[in-house]
C-alpha positions, 0 to 999 in steps of 0.5 A: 554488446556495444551500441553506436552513437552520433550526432546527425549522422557524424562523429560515431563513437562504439560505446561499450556496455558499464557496470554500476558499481554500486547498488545505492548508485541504482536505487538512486537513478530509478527513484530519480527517473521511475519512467525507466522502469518499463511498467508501461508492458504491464499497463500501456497508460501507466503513471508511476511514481515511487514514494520512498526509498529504503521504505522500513519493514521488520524483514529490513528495508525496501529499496523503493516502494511506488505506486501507480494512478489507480493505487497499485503497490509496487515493490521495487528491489534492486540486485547487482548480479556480482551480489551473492544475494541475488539468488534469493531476490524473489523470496527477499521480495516476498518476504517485505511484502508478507512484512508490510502486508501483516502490518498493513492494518495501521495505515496511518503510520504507513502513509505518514512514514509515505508522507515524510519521504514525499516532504523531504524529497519535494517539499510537499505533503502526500496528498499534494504531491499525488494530487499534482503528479497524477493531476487529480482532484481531492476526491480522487487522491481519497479514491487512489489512497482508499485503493492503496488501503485495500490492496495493503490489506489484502497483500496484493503488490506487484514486486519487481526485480530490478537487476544489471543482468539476470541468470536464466534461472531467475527468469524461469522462477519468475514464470513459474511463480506467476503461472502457479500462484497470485502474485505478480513478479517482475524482473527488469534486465538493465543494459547501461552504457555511459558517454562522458555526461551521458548515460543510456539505460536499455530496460527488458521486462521479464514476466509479463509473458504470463497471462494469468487463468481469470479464475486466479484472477477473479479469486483475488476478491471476496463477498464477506457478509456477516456469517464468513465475517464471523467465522473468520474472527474466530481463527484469530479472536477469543470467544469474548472478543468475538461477542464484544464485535457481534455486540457492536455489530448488532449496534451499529446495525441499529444506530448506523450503516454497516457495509461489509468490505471485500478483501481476499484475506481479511475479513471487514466491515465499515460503519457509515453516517449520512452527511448531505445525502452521502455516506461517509465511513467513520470507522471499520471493524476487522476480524482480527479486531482492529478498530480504526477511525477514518479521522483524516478522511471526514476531515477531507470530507468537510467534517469540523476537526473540532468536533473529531478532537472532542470525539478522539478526547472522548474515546481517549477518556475510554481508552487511551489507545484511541490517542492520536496526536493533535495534527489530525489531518494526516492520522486515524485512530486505532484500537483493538477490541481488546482493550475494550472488553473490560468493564463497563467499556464497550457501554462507554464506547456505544454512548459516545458514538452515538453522541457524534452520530451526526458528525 
């Protein structure tokens, strides 16, 4: 459909619609200009910015990957409707967010690979851009970042379907998918139109017709507590596995704080200290024996670094799955209850902690 336009009423001109030629030419425009997504449907206040392009999963990579002020992960690919592919759009999207979910436990490589396309696109670090872009304080970069956490924990992502033109079939996948499952999946119908220097995008946002029942809503959260904690360890774990994660358990239960987390399909739970009347995560335990260290956090929290390379070196000394590299201001370390079973380990590890106790 053509569209008019002048200037102050004179010199109309009929523009008709163009096509994009290639999809590169579209991933570029949207991570250029976020705003034409029309995610403001889905939250009217919403500040959107896109991390990266080509994002890097093991199902290949992710055209462009975003996230919004309260750390929702949003899962952006784009099709051209002349591309065969289009077809299976929905489940390419699903298929990168089962990727990035089922390695989401090494959130250091994810930020850091984050942190890398941020510095080389505005020459500043993650943390800076957030703090500027979405105007927040250092506590709150750490709440937005810790939310982001969750949600790649959890798998909860908001996949959106960028397309030139969308079949009428696609749209009727994406309301059924949304009224039959968890996810959110939205489609984006682009209308583009091109004026010499100009260029006019007319977004349509599909799928947010659905309102969700809240008890799909309100299951996408879970108590864990010790008993459902391990139960769950058991689907993953060896029976020695487990035993060594009720070990330290019982451990940290006497020496620190422990607090379990709260995501629907993993099982976790936090280890805290006190430091000035506050409590501060040192590390967390999974189900599926992931141990990390929070390094970058307490760093922020005004933890001395020295003292967390002495007790990296140390835990290295133990197991040198523990190493990190010597810049810990953007890294954590993480480990596996696996390689903490043998020998006298799991004694070493409790020594050690509780020596950097009162970090």
């Amino acid at each position: 459909m053509p569209i008019i336009i002048s200037n102050n009423g004179k010199g109309a001109v009929r523009v008709n619609e163009s096509q994009f030629e290639k999809e590169g030419h579209l991933q570029e425009y949207i991570y250029e200009n976020p705003e034409m997504l029309p995610l403001y449907e889905i939250k009217e206040d919403i500040r959107f910015l896109i991390l990266a392009r080509e994002f890097p999963t093991n199902s290949g990579p992710i055209d462009a990957i975003g996230i919004d002020k309260e750390g929702d992960i949003y899962i952006v690919e784009t099709k051209l409707y002349k591309n065969p592919d289009k077809r299976i759009v929905i489940a390419q999207v699903l298929d990168y967010g089962a990727s990035l979910w089922k390695s989401s436990i090494d959130f250091s490589d994810f930020t850091a690979t984050l942190d890398k396309n941020i510095r080389k696109k505005f020459n500043l670090g993650l943390s800076e851009k957030l703090s500027g872009y979405f105007e927040l304080s250092e506590e709150e970069v750490d709440s937005l970042m810790e939310n982001v956490r969750k949600n790649l924990n959890e798998g909860k992502f908001r996949f959106v379907v960028l397309m030139d033109r969308l079949e009428d079939r696609l749209k009727d996948l994406i309301i059924f998918v949304n009224e039959n499952s968890k996810f959110d999946i939205y489609a984006v119908e682009l209308d583009y139109y091109k004026h010499e220097s100009w260029e006019i995008m007319i977004p349509k946002l599909f799928g947010n017709e659905v309102k969700k029942d809240i008890n799909i809503k309100s299951s996408n959260s879970r108590i864990w507590d010790e008993n459902s904690f391990f139960e769950d360890a058991k689907q993953y774990l060896s029976d020695t596995e487990t035993q060594a994660i009720n070990d330290l358990y019982v451990f940290f239960k006497n020496n620190f704080s422990v607090k379990f987390g709260n995501g629907s399909t993993r099982g976790l739970f936090l280890v805290q200290f006190n430091k000035d009347n506050a409590p501060l995560s040192l590390l967390e335990i999974t189900a599926k024996g992931k141990i990390q260290f929070y390094l970058s956090g307490l760093i922020k929290r005004g933890v001395d670094i020295s003292k967390l390379k002495e007790l990296v070196e140390d835990l290295s000394s133990i197991d040198n799955s523990f190493s990190v590299p010597s810049d810990l201001a953007h890294r954590n370390s993480l480990s596996s209850i696996n390689y903490l079973i043998e020998g006298d380990k799991i004694d070493c590890f409790k020594k050690v902690l509780i020596k950097y106790r009162d970090l």
